[in-house]
N, C-alpha and C positions, 0 to 999 in steps of 0.2 A: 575353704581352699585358700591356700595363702598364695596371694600374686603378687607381693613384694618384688622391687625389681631383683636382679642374681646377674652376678657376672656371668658370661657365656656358657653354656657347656649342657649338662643333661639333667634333669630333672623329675622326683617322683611325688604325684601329690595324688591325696584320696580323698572324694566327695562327703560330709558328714552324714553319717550314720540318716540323721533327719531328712536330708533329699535321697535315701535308696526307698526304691519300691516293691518289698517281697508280695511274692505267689501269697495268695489267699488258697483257704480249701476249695474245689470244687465240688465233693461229693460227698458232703457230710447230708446223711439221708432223715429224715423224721416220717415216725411210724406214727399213725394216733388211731386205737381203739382200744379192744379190752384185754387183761390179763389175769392170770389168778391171783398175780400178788405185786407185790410193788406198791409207791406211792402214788397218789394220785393226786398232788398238789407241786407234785417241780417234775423237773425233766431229767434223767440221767442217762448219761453216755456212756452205749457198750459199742468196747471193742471187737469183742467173739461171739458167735450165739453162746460161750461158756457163759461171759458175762449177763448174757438175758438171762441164761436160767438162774443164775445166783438172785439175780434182784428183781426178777419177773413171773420167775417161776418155769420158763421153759413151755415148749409145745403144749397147747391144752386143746382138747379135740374142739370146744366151742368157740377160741380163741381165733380166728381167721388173723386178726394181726400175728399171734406168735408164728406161723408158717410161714407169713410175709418176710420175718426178720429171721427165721431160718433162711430164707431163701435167699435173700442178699446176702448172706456172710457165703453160702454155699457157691454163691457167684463170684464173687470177688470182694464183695464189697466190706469195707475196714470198719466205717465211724457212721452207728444209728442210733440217733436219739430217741428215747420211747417217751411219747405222752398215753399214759395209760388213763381213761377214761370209766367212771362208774355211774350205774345208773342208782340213781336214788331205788331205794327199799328194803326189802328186811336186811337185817345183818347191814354190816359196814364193808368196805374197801380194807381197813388193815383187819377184820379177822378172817381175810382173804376168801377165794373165792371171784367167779369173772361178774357174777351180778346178770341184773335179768341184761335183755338185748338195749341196746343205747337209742333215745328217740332223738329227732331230729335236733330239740334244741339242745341236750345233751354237747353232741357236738359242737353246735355254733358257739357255745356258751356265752360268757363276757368279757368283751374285753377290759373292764376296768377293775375284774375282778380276777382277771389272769386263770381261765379258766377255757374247758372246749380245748377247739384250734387255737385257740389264744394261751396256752400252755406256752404253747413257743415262744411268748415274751420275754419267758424267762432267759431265752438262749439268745447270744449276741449273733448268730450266724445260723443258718441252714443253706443249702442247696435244691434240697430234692424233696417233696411232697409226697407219702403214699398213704392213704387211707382205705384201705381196703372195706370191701361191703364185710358190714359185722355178722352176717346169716352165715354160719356152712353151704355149700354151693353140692347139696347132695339130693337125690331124687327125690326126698321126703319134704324138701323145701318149697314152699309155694312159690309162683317167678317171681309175683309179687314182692318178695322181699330177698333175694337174689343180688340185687341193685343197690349203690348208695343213694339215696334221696338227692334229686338234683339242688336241692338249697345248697346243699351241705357240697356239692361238687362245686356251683356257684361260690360259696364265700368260700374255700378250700382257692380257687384259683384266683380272684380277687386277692386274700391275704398275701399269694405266691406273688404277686404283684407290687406288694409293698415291700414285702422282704427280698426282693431279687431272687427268688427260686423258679425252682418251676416244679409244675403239678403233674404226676403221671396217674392219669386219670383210667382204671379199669372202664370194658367197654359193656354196655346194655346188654342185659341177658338177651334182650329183642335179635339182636345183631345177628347171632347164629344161625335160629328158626330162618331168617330170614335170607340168608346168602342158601343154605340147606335149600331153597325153596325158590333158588334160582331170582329173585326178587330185590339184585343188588341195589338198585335205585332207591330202594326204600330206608339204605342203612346212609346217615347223616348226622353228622356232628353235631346238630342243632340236640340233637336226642338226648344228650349229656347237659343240656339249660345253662351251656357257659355263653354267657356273652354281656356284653355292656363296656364300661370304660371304667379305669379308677381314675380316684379324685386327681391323679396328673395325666389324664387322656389317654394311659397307654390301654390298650385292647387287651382284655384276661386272656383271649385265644392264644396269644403273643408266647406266653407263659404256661401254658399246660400242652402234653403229647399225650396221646392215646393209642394203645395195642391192642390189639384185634388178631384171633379170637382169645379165649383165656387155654389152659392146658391141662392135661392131666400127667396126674402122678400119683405115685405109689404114697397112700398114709400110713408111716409105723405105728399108729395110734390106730387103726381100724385093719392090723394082720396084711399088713400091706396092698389092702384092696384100692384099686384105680378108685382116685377122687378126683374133683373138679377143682381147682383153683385160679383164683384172680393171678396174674403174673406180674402184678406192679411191684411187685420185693425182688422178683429174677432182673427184671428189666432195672433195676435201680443198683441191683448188684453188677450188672455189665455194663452200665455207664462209669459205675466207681472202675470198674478195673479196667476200662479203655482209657479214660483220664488218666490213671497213673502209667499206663505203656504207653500211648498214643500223644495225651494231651487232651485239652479240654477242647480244644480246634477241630479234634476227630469225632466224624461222625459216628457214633455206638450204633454202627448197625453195618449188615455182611458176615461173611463169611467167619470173620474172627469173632464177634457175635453169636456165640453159639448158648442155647439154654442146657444147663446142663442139670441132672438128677429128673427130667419127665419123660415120663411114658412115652406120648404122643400131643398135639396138638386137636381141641375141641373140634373143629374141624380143617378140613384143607382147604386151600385157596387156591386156585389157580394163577396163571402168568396174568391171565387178564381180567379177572376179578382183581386183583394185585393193582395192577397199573387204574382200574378205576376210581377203586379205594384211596390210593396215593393221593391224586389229584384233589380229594377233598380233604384231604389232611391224615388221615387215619393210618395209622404206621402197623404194616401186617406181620404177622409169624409165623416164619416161613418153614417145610419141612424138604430138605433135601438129599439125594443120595449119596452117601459118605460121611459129609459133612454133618447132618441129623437138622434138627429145630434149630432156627437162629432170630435174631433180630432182621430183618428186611424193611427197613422204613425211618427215618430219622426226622421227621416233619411235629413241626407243632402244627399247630388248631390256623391258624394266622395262614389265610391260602391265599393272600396274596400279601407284595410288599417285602421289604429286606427280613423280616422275621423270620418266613414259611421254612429253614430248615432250624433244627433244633442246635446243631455245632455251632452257627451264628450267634442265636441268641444265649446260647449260653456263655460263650466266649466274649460275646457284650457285657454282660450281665459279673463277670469274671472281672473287666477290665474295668468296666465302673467302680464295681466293689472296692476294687486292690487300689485305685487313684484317690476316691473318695477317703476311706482310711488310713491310707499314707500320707495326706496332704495336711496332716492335723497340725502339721508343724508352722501352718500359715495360719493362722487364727490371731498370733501376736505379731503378725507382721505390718507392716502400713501396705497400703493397698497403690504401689507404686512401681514403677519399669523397672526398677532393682527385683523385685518380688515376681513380678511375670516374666524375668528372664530365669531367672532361678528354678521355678514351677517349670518352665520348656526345657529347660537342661534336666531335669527329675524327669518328666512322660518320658521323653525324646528317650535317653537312657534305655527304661523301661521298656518302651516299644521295644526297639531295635532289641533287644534281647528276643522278646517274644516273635519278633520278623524271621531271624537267625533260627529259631526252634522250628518255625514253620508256622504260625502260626497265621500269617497274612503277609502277600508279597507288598504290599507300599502303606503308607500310614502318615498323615499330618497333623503337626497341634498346635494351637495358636493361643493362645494367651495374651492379650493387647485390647488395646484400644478397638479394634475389630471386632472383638467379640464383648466388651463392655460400653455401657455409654458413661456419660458422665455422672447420669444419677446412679448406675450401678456404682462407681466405684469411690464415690463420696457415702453411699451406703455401708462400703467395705463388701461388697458381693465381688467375688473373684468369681470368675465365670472361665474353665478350660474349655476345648473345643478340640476333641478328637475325631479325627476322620481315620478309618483305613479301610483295605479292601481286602477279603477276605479272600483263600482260593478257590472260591465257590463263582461262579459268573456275574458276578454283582458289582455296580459303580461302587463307589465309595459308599460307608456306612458312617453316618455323624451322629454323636453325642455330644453330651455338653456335663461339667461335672463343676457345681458352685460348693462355694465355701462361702463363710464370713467371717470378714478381717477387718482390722481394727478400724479404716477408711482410706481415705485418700494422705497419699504421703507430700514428702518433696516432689514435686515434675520438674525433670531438666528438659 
């Protein structure tokens, strides 16, 4: 910006290009299981179920992911990455075919060989996590394997934690029998084996939402006979398309929340089975008159603490993202009060836009001496420090978003 003095009068000047902070995605979705066809060494992004079926092959009866990524596009949803997964045995991956059932380490695979959940390496950005159980969910299926293996739920919501997404986790075949049998007490998030800390102390709960019960619907692949299906592809398809009308601040659940192409729901809930469920975190699927099946529940795993609804965290998650990568322009800066006013005129900016949208009524950011010490910033560690407060009933929410820059400058 040019401040040169100027005789009197009116003037127009605009911020470089380097301090604006654009929107990042919020709903860019990743599928991981099996397909008929496809590769199964990178990741490619469809924008249509057209595009699955060109490079995946489209619905295949033993495919539970291809229903999944039908189901998000049929919801709203734009942009899903597929890691298509194959299990070692006869025959190969390219002379197509889904390959026998996927076992656990399958999934986990390696990360250093960019494989499994680690497919996603490959891509610089995700949002959303859905892994659907690899069984058909049909009466000839043992419950036994109904389920995704809780490891794989485990490092599934752990990874979501590195990469800033979040995991929408299908709920336990258990679950059903059990509400059926009046025996609510017994259904518990612990049942899903998410919990622990990643290597920077955030809680995996933080990071994954769970829906409860799953749904039916009509399979065109079995004459349109009611099937059972996971709904983590519906639900991933109505958060994309709340994000783009609402914003990422809105909660994807209520009445605009509606599931759309099922039957009915596995079973019903009542108001206060509903309000039980809540309280432990588990977001239920609700059946009402006019309206039909919707989303009723917007909580992640996190039952207590600023995290516990999911529009929070992901709007954090949102806001990190989008600071972190637009700040890249400080890396050749000296690490001096020129540079930390600079950085507060870029958030500051930023916010207030996102204030104005709706997205939180108040928000603070500090950059200084307050928020570093003297060995941070002879290191060159720029340390920001976002607070805002969301329209949710909550103090303030703090983060902190570092860089590193070249060190300590001129001090006046």
């Amino acid at each position: 910006m040019d401040i040169r003095p100027r005789p009197p009068g009116s003037y127009i000047g605009e911020l470089p290009d380097m301090y604006k902070i654009p929107h990042l995605a919020t709903s860019i979705t990743a599928f991981v299981g099996r397909a008929p066809l496809g590769p199964v060494d990178e990741v490619l992004t469809c924008f249509s179920f057209g595009d699955f079926e060109l490079h995946y092959g489209g619905l295949s009866l033993n495919c539970p992911m291809s229903y999944a990524v039908r189901d998000f596009f049929n919801q709203g949803g734009s942009q899903a990455v597929i890691c298509r997964l194959y299990e070692p045995g006869p025959g190969s991956a390219q002379s197509g075919g889904e390959g026998p059932l996927l076992t656990v380490p399958t999934y986990l695979g390696d990360r250093d060989r960019k494989t499994g959940i680690y497919l996603l390496e490959k891509i610089p950005t995700f949002n959303l996590l859905c892994i659907p159980p690899d069984q058909r969910l049909l009466d000839t299926t043992p419950v036994a394997q109904q389920d995704l293996d809780n490891r794989i739920r485990r490092a599934a919501a752990a990874y979501c934690v590195e990469r800033q997404a979040i995991f929408i986790a299908d709920p336990p075949t258990i679950w059903e029998s059990r509400l059926t049998q009046g025996n609510i007490a017994a259904i518990a998030p612990t049942d899903l084996g998410i919990t622990g800390e990643s290597a920077a102390y955030i809680q995996a709960e933080q990071n994954v939402a769970v829906y409860f019960p799953r749904v039916i619907a009509a399979d065109p692949l079995l004459n349109n006979s009611r099937c059972l299906f996971p709904a983590c592809g519906m639900i991933a398809g109505v958060i994309a398309a709340m994000d783009l009308s609402s914003g990422v601040w809105t909660s994807p659940a209520g009445i605009k929340a509606v599931l759309q192409g099922i039957v009915k729901l596995a079973v019903d809930i009542s108001d206060a089975q509903n309000g039980e469920l809540n309280k432990v975190g588990i977001n239920c699927l609700r059946s009402f008159p006019v309206v039909g099946p919707v989303v009723w529940g917007a909580r992640t795993l996190c039952l207590d603490g600023e995290y516990k609804y999911l529009a929070v965290r992901r709007l954090t998650l949102f806001m990190e993202s989008s600071i972190y990568e637009m700040t890249q322009w400080t890396v050749s800066e000296s690490n001096d009060a020129s540079l930390w006013s600079r950085v507060c005129m870029s958030v500051n900016s930023y916010l207030a836009e996102l204030a104005y949208q709706g997205a939180f009524y108040n928000y603070r950011v500090s950059c200084d001496a307050s928020t570093m010490t003297r060995d941070d910033i002879e290191a060159g560690r720029l340390i920001i420090l976002v607070q805002f407060a969301p329209v949710y009933p909550h103090e303030f929410i703090a983060f902190t978003v570092e860089r590193t820059v070249k060190g300590a400058g001129k001090q006046d």
